[in-house]
PAZAFI-425698 format. One record per atom (N, C-alpha, C, CB): atom name; x, y, z. Coordinates in Angstrom, 2 decimals, padded with zeros to 5 digits. Each point is the difference from the previous one (the first is absolute). Glycine has a CB too. Layout:
NODE_CA_X_Y_Z
...
This chain:
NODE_N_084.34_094.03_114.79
NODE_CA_001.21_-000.74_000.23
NODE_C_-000.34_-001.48_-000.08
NODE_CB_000.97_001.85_001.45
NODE_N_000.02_-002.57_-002.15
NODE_CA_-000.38_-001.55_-000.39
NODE_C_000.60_-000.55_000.84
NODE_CB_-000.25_-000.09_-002.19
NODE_N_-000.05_-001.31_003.15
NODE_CA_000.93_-000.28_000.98
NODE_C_-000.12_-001.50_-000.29
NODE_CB_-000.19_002.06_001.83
NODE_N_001.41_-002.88_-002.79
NODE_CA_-000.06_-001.17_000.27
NODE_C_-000.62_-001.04_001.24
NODE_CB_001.60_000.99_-001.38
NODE_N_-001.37_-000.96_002.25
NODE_CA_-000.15_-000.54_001.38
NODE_C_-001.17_000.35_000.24
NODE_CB_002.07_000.07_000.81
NODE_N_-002.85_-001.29_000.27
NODE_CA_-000.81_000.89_001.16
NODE_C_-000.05_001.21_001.34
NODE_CB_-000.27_-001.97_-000.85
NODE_N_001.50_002.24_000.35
NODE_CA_001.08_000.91_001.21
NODE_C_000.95_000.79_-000.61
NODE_CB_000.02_-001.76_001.64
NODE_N_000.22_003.00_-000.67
NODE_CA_001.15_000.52_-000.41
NODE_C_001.41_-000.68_000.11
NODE_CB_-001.39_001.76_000.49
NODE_N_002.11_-001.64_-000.85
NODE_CA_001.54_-000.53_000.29
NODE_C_001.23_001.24_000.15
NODE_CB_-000.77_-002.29_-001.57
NODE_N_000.19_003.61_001.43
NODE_CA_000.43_001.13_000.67
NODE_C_000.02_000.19_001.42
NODE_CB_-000.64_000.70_-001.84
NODE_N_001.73_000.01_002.09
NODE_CA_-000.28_000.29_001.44
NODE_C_-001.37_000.39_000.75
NODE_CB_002.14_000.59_-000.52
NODE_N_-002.25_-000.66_001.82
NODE_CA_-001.56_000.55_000.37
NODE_C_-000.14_001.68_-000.21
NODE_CB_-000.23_-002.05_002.02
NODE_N_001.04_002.85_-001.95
NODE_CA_000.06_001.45_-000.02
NODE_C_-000.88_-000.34_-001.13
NODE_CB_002.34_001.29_001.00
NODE_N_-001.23_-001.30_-001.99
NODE_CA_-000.53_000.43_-001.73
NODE_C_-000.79_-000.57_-000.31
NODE_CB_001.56_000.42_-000.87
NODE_N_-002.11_-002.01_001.04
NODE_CA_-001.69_-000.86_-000.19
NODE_C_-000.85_001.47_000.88
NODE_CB_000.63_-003.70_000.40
NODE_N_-000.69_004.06_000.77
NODE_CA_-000.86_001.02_000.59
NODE_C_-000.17_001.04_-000.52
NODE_CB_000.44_-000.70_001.56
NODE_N_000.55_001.46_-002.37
NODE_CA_000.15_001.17_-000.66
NODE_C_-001.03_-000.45_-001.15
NODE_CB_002.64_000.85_000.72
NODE_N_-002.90_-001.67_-001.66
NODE_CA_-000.09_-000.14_-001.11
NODE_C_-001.66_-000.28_000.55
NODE_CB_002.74_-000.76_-001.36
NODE_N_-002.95_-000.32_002.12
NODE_CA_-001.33_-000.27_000.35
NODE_C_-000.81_001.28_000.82
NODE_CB_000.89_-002.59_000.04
NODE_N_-000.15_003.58_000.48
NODE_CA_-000.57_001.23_000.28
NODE_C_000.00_000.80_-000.88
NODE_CB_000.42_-000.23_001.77
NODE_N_-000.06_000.47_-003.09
NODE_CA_000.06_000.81_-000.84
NODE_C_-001.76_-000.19_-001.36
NODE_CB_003.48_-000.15_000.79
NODE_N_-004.30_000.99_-000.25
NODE_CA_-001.53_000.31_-000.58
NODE_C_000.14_-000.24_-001.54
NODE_CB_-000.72_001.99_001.86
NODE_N_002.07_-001.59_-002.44
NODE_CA_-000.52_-000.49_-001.76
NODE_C_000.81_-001.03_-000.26
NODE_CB_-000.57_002.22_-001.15
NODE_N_001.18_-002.81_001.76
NODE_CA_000.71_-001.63_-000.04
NODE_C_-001.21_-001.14_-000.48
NODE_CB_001.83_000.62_002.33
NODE_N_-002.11_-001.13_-002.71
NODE_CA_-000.96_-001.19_000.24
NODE_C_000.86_-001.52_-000.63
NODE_CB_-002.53_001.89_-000.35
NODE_N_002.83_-002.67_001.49
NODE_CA_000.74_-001.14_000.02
NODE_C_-000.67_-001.31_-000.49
NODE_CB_001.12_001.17_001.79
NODE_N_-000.58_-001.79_-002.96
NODE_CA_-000.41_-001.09_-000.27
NODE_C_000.76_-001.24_000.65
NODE_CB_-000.79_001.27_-001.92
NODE_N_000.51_-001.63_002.40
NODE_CA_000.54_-001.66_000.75
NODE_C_-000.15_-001.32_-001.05
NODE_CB_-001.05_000.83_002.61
NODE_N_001.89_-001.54_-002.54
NODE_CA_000.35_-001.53_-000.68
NODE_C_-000.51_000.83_-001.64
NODE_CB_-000.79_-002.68_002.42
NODE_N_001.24_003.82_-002.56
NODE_CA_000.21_000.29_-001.82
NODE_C_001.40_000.08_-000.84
NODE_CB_-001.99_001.42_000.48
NODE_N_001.79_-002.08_-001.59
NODE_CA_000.95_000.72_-000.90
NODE_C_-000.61_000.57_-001.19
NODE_CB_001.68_-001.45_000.75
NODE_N_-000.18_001.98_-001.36
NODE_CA_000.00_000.54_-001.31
NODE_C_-000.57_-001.20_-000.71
NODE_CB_002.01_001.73_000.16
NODE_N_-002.57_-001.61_-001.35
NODE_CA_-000.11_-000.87_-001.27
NODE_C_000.88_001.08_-000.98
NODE_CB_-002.71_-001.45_000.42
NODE_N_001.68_002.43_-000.51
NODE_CA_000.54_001.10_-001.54
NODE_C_-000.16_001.11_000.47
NODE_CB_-000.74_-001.09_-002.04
NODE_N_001.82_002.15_001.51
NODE_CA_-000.33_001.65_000.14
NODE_C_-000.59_000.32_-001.51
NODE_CB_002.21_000.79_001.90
NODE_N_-002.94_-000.07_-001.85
NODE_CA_-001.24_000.21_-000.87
NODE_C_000.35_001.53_-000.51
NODE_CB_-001.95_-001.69_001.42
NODE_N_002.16_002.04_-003.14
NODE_CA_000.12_001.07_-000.25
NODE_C_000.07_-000.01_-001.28
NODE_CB_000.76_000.54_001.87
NODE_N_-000.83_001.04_-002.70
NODE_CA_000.46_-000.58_-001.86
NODE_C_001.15_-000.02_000.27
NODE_CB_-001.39_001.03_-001.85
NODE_N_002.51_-001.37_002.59
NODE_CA_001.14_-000.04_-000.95
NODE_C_001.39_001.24_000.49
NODE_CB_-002.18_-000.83_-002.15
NODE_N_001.41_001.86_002.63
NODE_CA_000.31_001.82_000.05
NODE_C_-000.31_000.04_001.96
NODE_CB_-001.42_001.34_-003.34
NODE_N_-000.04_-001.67_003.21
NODE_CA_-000.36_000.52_001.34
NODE_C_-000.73_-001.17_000.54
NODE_CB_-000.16_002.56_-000.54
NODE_N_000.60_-003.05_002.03
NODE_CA_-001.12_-001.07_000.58
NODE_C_-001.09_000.96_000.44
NODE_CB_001.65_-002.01_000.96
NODE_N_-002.54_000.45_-000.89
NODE_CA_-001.43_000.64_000.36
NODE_C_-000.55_-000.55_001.11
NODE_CB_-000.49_000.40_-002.17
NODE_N_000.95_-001.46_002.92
NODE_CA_-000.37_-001.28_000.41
NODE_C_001.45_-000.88_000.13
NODE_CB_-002.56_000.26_-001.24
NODE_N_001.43_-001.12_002.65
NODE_CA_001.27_-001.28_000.28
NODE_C_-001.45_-000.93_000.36
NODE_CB_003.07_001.20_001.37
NODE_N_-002.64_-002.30_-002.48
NODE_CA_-000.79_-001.41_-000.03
NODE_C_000.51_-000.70_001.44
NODE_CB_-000.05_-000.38_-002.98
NODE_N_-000.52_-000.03_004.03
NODE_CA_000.37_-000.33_001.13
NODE_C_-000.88_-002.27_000.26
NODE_CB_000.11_003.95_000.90
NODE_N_000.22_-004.67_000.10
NODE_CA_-000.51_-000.81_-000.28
NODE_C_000.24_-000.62_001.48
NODE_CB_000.15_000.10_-002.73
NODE_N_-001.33_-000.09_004.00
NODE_CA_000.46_-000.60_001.12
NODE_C_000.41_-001.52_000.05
NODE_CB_-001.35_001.74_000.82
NODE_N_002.52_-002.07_-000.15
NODE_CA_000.63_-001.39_000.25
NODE_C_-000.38_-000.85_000.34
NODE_CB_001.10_000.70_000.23
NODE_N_-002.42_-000.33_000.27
NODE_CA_-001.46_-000.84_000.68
NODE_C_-000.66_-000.58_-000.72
NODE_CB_-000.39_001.29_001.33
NODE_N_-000.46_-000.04_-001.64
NODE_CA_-000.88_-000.22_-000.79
NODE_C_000.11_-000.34_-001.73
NODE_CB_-000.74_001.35_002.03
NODE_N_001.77_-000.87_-002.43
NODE_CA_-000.63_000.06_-001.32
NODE_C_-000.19_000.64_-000.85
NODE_CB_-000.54_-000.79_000.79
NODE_N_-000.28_001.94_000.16
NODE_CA_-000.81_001.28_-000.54
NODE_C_001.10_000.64_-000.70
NODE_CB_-001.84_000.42_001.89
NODE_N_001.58_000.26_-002.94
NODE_CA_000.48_000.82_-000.39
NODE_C_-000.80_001.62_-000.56
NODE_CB_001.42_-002.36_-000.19
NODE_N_-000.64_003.53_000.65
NODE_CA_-001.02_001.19_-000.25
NODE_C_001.61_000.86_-000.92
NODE_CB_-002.54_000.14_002.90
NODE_N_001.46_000.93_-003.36
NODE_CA_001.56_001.38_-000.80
NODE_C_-000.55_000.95_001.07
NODE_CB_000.43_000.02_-003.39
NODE_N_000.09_000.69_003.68
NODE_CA_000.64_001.20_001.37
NODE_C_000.35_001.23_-001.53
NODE_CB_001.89_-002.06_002.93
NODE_N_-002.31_002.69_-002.97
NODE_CA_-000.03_001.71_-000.75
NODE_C_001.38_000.21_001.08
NODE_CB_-003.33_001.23_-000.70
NODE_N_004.55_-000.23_000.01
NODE_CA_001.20_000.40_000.25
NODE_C_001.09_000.36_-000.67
NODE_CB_-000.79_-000.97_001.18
NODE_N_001.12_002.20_-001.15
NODE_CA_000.68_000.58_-001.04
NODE_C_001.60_-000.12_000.43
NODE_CB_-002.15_001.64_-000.67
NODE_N_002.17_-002.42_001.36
NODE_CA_001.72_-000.12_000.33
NODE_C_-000.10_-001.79_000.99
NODE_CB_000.85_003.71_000.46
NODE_N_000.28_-003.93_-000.41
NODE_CA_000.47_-001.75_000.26
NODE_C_001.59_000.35_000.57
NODE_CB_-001.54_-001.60_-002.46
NODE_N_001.44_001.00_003.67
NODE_CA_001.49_-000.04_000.53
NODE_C_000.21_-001.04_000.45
NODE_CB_000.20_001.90_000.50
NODE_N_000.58_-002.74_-000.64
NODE_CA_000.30_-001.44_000.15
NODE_C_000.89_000.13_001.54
NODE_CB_000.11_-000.83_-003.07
NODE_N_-000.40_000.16_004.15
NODE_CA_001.13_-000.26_001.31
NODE_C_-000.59_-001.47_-000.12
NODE_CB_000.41_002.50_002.00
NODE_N_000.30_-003.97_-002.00
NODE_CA_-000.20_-000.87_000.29
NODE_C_001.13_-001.14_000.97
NODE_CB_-001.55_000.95_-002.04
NODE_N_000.98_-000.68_003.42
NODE_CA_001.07_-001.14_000.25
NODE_C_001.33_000.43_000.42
NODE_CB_-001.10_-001.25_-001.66
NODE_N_002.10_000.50_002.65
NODE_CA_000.98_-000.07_000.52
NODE_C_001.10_-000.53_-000.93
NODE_CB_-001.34_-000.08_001.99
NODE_N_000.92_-001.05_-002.42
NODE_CA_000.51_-000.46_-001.03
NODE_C_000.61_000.36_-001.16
NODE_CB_-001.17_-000.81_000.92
NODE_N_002.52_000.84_-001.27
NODE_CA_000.34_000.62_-001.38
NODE_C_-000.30_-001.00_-001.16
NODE_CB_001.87_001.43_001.08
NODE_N_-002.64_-000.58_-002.13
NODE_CA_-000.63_-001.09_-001.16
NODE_C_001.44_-000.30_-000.97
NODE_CB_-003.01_001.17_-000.20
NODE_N_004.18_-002.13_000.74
NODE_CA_001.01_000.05_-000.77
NODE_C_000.36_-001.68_-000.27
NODE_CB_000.78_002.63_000.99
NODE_N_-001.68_-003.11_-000.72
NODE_CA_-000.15_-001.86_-001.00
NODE_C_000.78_-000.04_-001.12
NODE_CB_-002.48_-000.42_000.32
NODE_N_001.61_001.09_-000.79
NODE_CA_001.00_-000.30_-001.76
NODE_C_001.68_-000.24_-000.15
NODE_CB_-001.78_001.84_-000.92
NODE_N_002.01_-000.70_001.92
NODE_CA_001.70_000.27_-000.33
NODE_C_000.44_-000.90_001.09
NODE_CB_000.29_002.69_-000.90
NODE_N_-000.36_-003.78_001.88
NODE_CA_000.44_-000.76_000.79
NODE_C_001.04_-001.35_-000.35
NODE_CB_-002.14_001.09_000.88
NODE_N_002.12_-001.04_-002.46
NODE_CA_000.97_-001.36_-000.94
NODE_C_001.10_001.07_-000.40
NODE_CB_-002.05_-002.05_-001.40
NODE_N_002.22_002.99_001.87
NODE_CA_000.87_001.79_-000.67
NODE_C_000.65_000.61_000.96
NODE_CB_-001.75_000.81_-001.50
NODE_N_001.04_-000.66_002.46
NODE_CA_000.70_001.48_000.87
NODE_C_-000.35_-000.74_000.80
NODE_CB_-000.13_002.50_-000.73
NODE_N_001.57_-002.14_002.24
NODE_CA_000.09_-000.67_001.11
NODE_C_-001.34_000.88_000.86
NODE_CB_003.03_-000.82_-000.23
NODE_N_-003.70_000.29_001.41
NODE_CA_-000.82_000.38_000.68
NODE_C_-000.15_-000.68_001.52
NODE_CB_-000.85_000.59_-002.30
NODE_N_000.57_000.19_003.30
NODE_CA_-000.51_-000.34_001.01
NODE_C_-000.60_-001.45_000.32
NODE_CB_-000.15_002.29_-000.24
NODE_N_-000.03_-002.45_001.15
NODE_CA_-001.04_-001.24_000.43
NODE_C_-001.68_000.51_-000.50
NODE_CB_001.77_-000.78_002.53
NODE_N_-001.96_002.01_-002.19
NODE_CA_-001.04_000.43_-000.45
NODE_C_-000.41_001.10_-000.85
NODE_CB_-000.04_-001.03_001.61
NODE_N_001.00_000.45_-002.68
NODE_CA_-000.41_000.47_-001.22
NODE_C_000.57_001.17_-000.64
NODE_CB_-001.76_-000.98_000.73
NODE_N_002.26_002.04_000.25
NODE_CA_000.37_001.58_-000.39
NODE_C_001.54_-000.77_-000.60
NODE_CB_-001.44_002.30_002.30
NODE_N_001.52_-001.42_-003.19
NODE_CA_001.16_-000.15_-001.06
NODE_C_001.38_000.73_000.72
NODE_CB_-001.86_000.11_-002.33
NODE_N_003.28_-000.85_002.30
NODE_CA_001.09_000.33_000.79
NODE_C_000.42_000.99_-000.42
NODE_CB_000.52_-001.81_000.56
NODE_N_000.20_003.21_-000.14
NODE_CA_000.39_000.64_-000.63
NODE_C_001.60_000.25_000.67
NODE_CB_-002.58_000.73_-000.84
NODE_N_003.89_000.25_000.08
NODE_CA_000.86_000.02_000.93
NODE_C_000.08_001.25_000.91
NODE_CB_001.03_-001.51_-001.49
NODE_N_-001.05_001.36_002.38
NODE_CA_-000.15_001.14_000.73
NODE_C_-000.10_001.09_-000.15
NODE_CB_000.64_-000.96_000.68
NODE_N_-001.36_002.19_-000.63
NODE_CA_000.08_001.20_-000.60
NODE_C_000.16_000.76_-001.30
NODE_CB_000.45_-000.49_001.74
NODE_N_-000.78_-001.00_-002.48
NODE_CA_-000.23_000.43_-001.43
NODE_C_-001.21_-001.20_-000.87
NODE_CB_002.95_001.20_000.06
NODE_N_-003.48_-001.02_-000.97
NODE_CA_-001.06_-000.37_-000.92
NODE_C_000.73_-001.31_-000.50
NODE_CB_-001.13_002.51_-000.71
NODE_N_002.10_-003.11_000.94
NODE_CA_000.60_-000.77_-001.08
NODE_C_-000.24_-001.42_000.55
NODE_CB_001.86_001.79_-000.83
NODE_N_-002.32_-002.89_-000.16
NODE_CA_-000.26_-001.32_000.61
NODE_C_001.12_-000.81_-000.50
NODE_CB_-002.55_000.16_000.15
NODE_N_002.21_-001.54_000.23
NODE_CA_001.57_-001.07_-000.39
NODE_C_-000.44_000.13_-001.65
NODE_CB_000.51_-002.41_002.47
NODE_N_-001.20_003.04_-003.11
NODE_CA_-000.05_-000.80_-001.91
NODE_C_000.45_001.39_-000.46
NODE_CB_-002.48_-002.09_-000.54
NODE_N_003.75_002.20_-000.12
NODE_CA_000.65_001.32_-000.41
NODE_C_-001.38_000.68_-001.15
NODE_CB_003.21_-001.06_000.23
NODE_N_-003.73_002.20_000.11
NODE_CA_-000.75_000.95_-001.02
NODE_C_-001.32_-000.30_000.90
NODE_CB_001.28_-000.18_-002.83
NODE_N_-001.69_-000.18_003.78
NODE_CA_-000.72_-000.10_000.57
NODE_C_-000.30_000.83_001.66
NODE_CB_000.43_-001.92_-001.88
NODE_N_-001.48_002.86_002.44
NODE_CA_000.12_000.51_000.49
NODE_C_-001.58_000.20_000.48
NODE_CB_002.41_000.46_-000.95
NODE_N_-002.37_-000.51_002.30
NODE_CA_-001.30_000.02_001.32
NODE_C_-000.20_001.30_000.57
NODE_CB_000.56_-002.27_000.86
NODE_N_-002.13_002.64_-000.91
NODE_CA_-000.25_000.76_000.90
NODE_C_-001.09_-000.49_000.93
NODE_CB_000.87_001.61_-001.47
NODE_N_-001.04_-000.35_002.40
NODE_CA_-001.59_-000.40_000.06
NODE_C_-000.50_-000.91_001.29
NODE_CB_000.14_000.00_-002.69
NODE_N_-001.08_-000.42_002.39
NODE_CA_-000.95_-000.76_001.11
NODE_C_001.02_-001.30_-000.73
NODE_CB_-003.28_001.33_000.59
NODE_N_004.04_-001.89_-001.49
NODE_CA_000.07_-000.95_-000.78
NODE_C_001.08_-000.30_001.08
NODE_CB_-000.89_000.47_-002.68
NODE_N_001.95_000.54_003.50
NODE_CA_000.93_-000.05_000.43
NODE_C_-000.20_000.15_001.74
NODE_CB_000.92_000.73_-002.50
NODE_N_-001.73_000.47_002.42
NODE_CA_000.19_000.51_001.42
NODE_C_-001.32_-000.92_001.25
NODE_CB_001.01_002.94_-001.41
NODE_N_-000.74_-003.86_002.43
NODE_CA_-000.55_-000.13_000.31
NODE_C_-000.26_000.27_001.66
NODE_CB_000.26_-000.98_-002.27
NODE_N_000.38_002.46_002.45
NODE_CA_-000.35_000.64_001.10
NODE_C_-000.91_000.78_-000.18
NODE_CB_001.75_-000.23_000.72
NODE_N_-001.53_001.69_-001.46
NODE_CA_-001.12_001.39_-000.11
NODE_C_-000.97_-000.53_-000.59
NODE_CB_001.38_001.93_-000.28
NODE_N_-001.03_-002.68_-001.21
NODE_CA_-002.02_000.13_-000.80
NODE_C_-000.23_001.03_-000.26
NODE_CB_-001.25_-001.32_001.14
NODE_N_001.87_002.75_-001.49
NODE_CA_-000.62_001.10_000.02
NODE_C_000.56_000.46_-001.57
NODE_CB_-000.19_000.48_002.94
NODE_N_-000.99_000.48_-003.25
NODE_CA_-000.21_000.90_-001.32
NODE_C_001.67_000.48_-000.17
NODE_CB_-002.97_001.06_000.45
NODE_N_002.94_-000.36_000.76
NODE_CA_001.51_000.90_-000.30
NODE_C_001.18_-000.40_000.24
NODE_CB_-001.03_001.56_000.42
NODE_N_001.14_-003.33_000.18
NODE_CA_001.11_-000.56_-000.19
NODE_C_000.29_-000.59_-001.47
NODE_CB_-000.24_-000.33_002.43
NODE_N_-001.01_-000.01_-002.87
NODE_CA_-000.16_-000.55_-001.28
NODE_C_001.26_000.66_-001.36
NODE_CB_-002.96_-000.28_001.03
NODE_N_001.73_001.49_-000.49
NODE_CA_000.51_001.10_-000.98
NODE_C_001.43_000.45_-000.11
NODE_CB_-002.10_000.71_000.40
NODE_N_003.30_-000.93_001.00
NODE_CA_001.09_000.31_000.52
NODE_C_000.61_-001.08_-000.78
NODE_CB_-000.51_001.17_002.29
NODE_N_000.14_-002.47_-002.30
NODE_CA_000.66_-001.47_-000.51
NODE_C_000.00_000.34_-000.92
NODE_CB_-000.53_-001.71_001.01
NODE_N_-000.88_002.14_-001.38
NODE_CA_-000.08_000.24_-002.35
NODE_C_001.20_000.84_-000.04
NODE_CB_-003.04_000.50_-001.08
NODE_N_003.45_000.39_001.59
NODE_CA_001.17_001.07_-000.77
NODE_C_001.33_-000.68_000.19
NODE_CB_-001.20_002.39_000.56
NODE_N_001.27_-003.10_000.63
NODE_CA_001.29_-000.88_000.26
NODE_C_-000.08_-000.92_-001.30
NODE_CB_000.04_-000.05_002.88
NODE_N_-000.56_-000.47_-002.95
NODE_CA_000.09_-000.65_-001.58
NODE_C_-000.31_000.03_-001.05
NODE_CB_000.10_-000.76_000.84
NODE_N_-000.54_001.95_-001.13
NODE_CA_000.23_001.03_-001.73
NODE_C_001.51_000.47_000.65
NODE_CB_-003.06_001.47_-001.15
NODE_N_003.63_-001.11_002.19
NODE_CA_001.46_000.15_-000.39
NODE_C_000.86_-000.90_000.26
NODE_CB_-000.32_001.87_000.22
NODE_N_-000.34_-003.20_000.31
NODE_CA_001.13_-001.04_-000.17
NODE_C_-000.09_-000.46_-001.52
NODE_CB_-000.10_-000.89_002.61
NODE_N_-000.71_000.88_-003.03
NODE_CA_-000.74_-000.40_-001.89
NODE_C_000.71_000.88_-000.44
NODE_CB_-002.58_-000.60_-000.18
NODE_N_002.74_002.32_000.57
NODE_CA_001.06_000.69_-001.11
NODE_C_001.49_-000.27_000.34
NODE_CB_-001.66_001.99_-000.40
NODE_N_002.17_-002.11_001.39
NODE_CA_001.01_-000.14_000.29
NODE_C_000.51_-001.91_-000.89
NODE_CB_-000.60_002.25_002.61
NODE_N_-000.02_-002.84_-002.71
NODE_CA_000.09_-001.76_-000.65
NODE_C_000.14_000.94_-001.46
NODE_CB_-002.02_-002.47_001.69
NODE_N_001.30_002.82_-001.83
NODE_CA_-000.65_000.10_-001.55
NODE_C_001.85_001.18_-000.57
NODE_CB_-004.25_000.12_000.55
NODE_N_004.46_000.94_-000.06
NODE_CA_001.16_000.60_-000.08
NODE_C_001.18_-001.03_000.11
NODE_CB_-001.15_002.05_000.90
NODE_N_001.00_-002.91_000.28
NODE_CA_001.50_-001.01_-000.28
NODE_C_-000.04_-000.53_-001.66
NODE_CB_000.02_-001.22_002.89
NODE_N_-001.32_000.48_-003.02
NODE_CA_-000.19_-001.11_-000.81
NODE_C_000.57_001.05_-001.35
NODE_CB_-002.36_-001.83_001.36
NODE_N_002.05_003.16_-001.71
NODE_CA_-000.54_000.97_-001.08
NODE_C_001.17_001.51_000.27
NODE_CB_-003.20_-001.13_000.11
NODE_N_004.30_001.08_-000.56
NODE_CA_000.54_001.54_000.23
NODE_C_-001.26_000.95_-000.73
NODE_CB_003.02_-000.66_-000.16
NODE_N_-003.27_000.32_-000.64
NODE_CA_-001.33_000.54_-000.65
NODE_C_-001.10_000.89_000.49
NODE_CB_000.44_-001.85_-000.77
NODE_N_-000.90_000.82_001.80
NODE_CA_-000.93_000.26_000.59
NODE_C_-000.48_000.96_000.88
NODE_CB_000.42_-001.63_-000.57
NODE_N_-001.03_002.98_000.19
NODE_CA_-000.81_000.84_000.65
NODE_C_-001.06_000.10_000.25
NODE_CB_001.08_000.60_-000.50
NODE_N_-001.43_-000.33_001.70
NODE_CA_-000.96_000.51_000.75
NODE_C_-000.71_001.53_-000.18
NODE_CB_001.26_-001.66_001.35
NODE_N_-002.51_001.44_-001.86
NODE_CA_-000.69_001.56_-000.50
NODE_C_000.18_000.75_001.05
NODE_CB_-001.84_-000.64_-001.43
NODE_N_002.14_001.79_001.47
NODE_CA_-000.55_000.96_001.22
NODE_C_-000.73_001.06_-000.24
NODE_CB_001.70_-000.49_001.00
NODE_N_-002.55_000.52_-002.15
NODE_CA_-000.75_001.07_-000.98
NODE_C_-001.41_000.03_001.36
NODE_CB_000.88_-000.85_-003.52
NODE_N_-001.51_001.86_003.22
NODE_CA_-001.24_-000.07_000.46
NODE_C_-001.01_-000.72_-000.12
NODE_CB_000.66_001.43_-000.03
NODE_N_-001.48_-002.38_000.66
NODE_CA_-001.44_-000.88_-000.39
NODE_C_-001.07_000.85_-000.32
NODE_CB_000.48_-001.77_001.53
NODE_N_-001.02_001.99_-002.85
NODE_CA_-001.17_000.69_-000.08
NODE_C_-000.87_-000.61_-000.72
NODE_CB_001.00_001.80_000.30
């Protein structure tokens, strides 16, 4: 586990859980540089402490990114209305922001849970606020319901 900081910034439960857990091994003041792979499959994450300098590659066949409280949503701040801190406005109970064809999920929006399966709840709220826009804009416009194979 890579830990920007000299510290956790998790609660104490879950910092204890993680620091009691035998195949965890915690890097302190590291980041990412590069995930390392051909292309198909990683192999490696190029890592580089904030200290030092140092930089080493870590062997690893998988990379899961959690960074931060913060929603990484800079870019769109001259565009879409937002918070004081940053999470993008949405209208209540639906995916839809103030720029018509435009639509939030996510950590981008939610800044209570943070969680996988709220995420995932927002993503479907807005693939059907996106089909429902896309049908006004399009009598045309259908939605597959064939099987994914």
């Amino acid at each position: 586990m890579l830990v920007r900081r000299d510290e956790f910034r998790a609660s104490k439960i879950m910092a204890t859980r993680v620091q009691n857990t035998e195949n965890i091994e915690i890097l302190f003041n590291t980041e990412t540089e590069e995930v390392l792979g051909d292309g198909q499959v990683v192999t490696g994450v190029r890592v580089s402490n904030n200290k030092t300098k140092e930089t080493q590659d870590i062997p690893a066949t998988g990379f899961f990114v959690a960074i931060g409280h913060k929603p990484n949503t800079d870019i769109f701040k001259d565009f879409i209305d937002m918070d004081e801190t940053g999470y993008i406005k949405n209208v209540p109970g639906r995916a839809l922001t103030n720029v018509e064809g435009v639509f939030v999920c996510g950590d981008a929006a939610d800044h209570v849970y943070r969680q996988a399966v709220t995420a995932a709840g927002t993503g479907c709220m807005a693939a059907l606020d996106a089909e429902r826009y896309l049908a006004a804009k399009d009598s045309s416009f259908e939605v597959s319901t064939s099987n994914y194979n």
